[in-house]
N, C-alpha and C positions, 0 to 999 in steps of 0.2 A: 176422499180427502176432505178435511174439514174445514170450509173457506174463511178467510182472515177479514177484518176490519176493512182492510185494505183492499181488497178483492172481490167488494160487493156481488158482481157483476158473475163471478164464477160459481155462483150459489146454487145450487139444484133447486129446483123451483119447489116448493109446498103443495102438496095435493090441493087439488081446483075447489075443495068446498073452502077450505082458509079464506080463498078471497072471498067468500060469500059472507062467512060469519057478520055479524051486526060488530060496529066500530068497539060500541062495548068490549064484548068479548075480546077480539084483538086486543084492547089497551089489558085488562087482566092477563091473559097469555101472556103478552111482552113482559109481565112483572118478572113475570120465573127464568127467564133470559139472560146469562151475566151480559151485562153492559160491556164486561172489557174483551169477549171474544166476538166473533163473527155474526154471532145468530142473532142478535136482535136488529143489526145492520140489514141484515140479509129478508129478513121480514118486512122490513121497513122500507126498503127496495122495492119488492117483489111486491107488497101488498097495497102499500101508502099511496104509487104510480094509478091506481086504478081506482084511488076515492078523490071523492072535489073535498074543497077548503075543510067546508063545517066537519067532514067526516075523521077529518085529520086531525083536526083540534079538539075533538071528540078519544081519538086514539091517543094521544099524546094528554091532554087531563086524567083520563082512567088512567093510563100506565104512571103517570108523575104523583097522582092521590097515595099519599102515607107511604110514597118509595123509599123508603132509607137506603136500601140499596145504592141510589141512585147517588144520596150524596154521600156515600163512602166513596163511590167512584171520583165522584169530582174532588173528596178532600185528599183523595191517594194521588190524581194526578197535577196537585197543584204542587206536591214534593218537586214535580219536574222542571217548573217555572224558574228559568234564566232568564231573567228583563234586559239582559245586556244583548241579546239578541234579537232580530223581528218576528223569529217564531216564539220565542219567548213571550215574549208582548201579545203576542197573536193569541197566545193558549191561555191566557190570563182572562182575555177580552174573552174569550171565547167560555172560559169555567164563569166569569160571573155573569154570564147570561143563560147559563144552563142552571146556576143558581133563582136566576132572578125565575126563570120558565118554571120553577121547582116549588117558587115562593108565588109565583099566580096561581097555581094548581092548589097550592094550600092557603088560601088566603087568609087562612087563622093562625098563621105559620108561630107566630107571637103567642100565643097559648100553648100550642105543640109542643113547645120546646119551656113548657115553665114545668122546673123539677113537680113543682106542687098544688093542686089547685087549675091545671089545663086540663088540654085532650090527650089522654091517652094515647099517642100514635101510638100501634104496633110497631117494636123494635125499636122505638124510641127510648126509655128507660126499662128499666130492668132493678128489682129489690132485691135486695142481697142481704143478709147476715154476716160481719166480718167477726170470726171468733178470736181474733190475736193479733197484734199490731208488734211490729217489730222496726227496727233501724231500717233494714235493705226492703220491707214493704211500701218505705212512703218514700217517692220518689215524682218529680215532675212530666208530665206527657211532652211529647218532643212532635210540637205541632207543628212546625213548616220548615221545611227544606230550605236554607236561603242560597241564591248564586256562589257564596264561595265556598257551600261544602259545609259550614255550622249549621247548626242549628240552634233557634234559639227554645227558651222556656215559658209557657206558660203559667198563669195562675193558679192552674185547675190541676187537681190529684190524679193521680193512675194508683186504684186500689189491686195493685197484682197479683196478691197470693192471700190464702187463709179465707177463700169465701166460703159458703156451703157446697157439699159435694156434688149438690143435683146444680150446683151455675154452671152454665152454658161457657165454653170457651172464648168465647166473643167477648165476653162480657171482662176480660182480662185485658183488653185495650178500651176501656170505656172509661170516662171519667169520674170523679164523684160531684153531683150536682146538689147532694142533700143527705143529712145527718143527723137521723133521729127523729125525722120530719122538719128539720130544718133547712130551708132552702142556702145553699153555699157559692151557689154560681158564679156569686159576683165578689166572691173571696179573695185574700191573696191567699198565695199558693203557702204559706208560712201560718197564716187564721185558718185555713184548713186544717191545715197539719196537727195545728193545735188543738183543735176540736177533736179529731180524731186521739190523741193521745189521754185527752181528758176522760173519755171513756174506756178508754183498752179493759180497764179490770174488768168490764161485763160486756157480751154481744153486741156490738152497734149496729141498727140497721141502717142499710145505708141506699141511697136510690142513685144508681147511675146513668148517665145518658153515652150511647156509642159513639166511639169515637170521630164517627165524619160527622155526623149533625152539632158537637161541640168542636171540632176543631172549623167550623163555619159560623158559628154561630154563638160561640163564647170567647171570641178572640176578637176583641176591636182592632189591632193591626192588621189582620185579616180579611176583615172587614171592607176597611179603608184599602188595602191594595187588588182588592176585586171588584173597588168601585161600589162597594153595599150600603150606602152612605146609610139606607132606611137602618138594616141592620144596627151600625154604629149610633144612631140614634138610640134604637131602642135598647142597646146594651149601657148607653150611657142615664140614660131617662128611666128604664124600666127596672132593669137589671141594678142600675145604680151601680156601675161599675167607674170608679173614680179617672175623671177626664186627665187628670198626668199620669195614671201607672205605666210601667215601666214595668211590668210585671208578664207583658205577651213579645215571642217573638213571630214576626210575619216574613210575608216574601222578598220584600226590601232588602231589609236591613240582618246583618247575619249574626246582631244580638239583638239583648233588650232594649228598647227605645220607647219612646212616648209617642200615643198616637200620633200628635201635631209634625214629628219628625214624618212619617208616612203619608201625612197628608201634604205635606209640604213637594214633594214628589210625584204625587199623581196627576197623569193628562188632566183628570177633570176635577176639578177646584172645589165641588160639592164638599166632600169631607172637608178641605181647608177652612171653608166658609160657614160650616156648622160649627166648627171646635171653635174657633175665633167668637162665637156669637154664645158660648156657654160660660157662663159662672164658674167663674176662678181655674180659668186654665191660667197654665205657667206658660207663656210663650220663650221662654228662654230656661228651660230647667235642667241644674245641675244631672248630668246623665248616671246613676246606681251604678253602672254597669263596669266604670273606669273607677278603679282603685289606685292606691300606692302615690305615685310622683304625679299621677293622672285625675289627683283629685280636683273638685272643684272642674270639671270639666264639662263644660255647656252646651247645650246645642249648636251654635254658635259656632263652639270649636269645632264639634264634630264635621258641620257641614263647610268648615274652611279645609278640611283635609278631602272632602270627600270630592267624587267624581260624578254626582247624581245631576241629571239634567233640573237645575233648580229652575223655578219661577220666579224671577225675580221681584216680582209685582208681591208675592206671599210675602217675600222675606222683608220688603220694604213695609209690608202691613203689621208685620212682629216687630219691625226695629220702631214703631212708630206706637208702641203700647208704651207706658206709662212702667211699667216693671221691669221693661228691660234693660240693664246694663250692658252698653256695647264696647265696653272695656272691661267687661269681668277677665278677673286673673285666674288663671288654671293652676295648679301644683307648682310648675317649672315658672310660674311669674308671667305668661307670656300670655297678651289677648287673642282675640279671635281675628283683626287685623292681622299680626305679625305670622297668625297659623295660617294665615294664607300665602303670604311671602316666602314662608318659610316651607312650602307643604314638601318642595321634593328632595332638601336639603341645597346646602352651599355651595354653587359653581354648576348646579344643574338646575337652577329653576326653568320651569317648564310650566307658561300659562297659559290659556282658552278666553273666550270671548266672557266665557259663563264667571270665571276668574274675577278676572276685569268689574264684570258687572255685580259681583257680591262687594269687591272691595268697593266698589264707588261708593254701595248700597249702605255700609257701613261707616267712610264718609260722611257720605250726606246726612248721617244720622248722628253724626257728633261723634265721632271714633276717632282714638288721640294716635297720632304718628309717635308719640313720644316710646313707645316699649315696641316698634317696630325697628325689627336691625338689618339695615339695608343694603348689609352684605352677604346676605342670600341672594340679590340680584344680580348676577354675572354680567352683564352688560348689557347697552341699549339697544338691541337690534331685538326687530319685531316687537312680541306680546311682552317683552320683558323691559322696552324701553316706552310700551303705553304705562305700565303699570310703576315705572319709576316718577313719569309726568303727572299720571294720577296723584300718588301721592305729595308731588310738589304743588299741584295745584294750587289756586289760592281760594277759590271759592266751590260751589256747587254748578253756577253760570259756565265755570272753565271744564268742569267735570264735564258738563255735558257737553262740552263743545268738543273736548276730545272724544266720548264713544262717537259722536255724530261721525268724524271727523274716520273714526275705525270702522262703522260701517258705508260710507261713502267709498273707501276705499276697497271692502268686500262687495260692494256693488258692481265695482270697475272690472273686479278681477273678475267677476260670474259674466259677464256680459263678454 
């Protein structure tokens, strides 16, 4: 019977020279091993327990050197990432540090991955000849799984059919990074498409990258919600991929959004605190995504509706830029104040602590009461009677003395 992931322990042991091999060898062997069944666990077990430190780190460099394999696995398992739960959270910590052990192994990781002009990893790209471009061939890659079931879209092409007969099957989940010899990476998914069309009457070559090392590595949301700040750096800096697109979906958010929305949400504030210190980010940018009666609709809005554990320390650092309007109007006439008042509809408002502290946040930043209608507040009891006094308030001095005033009283009740 063939032992599971789970079952280390039930593994038939490896004939007695395996543990002898030199670490070398081990980290090669372990290449050939799928990561998602029992056997490279099982080695790892059985063989790792009987070397010191250096030997280890020795085995885990060879096996990680030019592993593609390795990040198809991490970019397949991050489909499964729900951050609304602690395993959720867990698997995420856990994929960007198996990236990050991926990217110490490759320390040139930054060339690896340039369509043009780097290192060749093996199974990193792949040149192709597309002989015919048609409607149902150009279509967007469907890079991360989000919690509620969408997904969202990328920037980056999925060239799926009409390649040469000797391409490899793989290569039909891969992206396109380059066109003609020209590098596309940092495209939108629409200047792709384009390019691609402009050629159709003759052969385009085209060079693709597989799809786990671009869906890691050419997706700044992704990035940002695996903690890859270096990454997002260099896709912003190197790649020259534009700091507001709207063009990637990540693990967040279960469409398109702008990086700054993902970074605005993560434990660790490194991505926050880069985007903020880059040339010409929009900290409050009208969001692509919301059409129709929805237009005009800001981040701002977006995050008065939502339920994401905000920072409220970030969001007072956007509402204190100089471009932001904290009464932008959405389609329906209504600012991001009143979208908060208003999130769960009339006679059911239902508010949190986090609530409380965006509306103040917006407040103190010169947000008008005047297009808030405050007959979405059912009445004064609890978080619905702080947040009518909030808005009576008369200054920022009484603001704060009512959250004081709400946590003094969460104090009592823990104790």
């Amino acid at each position: 019977q063939k032992p599971t992931m789970d079952d280390p322990e039930e593994a038939e042991p490896p004939p007695a020279n395996v543990q002898d091999l030199p670490p070398e060898l081990i980290g090669k062997s372990a290449k050939y091993l799928d990561v998602r069944d029992g056997d490279l666990r099982n080695l790892v077990t059985v063989v790792a327990g009987r070397r010191n430190d250096s030997e280890k780190r020795i085995i885990k460099r060879v096996y990680l050197e030019s592993n593609i394999e390795y990040l198809v696995y991490v970019s397949d398992a991050a489909y499964k990432v729900t951050l609304s739960t602690r395993r959720g959270r867990a698997l995420r910590n856990r994929l960007a540090e198996m990236c990050r052990q991926w990217m110490e192994a490759n320390d040139d990781w930054r060339n690896s991955i340039k369509p043009y002009h780097g290192i060749d990893m093996p199974g990193m790209f792949a040149d192709v000849e597309l002989k015919a471009i048609r409607d149902e061939d150009v279509c967007s890659v469907l890079v991360m799984y989000c919690p509620s079931g969408h997904v969202g879209k990328p920037s980056i092409l999925s060239a799926s059919a009409y390649f040469s007969d000797d391409s490899p099957a793989f290569r039909r989940n891969a992206v396109v990074v380059g066109i003609d010899g020209r590098d596309v990476s940092g495209l939108d998914f629409e200047d792709v498409t384009r390019l691609l069309y402009e050629g159709h009457s003759t052969p385009t070559k085209l060079r693709l990258m597989t799809s786990g090392a671009a869906h890691i590595f050419l997706n700044p949301a992704v990035a940002i919600d695996l903690g890859l700040t270096e990454v997002l750096r260099y896709l912003i800096e190197d790649v020259e991929i534009d700091v507001n697109t709207q063009s990637y979906g990540g693990v967040v958010f279960n469409h398109r959004m702008p990086p700054i929305a993902h970074a605005l949400v993560h434990p660790d504030p490194s991505a926050f605190q880069y985007l903020t210190s880059v040339s010409g980010l929009d900290a409050n940018p009208v969001l692509l995504s919301f059409t129709g009666y929805e237009r005009a609709f800001t981040l701002l809005h977006q995050l008065a509706f939502g339920d994401c554990l905000l920072d409220v320390t970030r969001i007072v650092t956007l509402l204190n830029r100089d471009e932001v309007d904290v009464d932008a109007l959405h389609g329906r006439g209504h600012t991001p104040l009143h979208c908060i008042i208003a999130r769960t509809g009339a006679d059911v408002a239902m508010y949190d602590r986090a609530h409380l502290m965006l509306a103040k946040a917006l407040l103190d930043a010169g947000a008008s009461t005047d297009h808030v209608d405050l007959g979405f507040i059912p009445n004064r009891q609890g978080y619905n009677g702080m947040m009518l006094t909030l808005l009576e308030a008369a200054d920022r001095e009484e603001r704060d003395d009512i959250i004081a005033s709400l946590d003094r009283q969460k104090r009592r009740r823990e104790v």
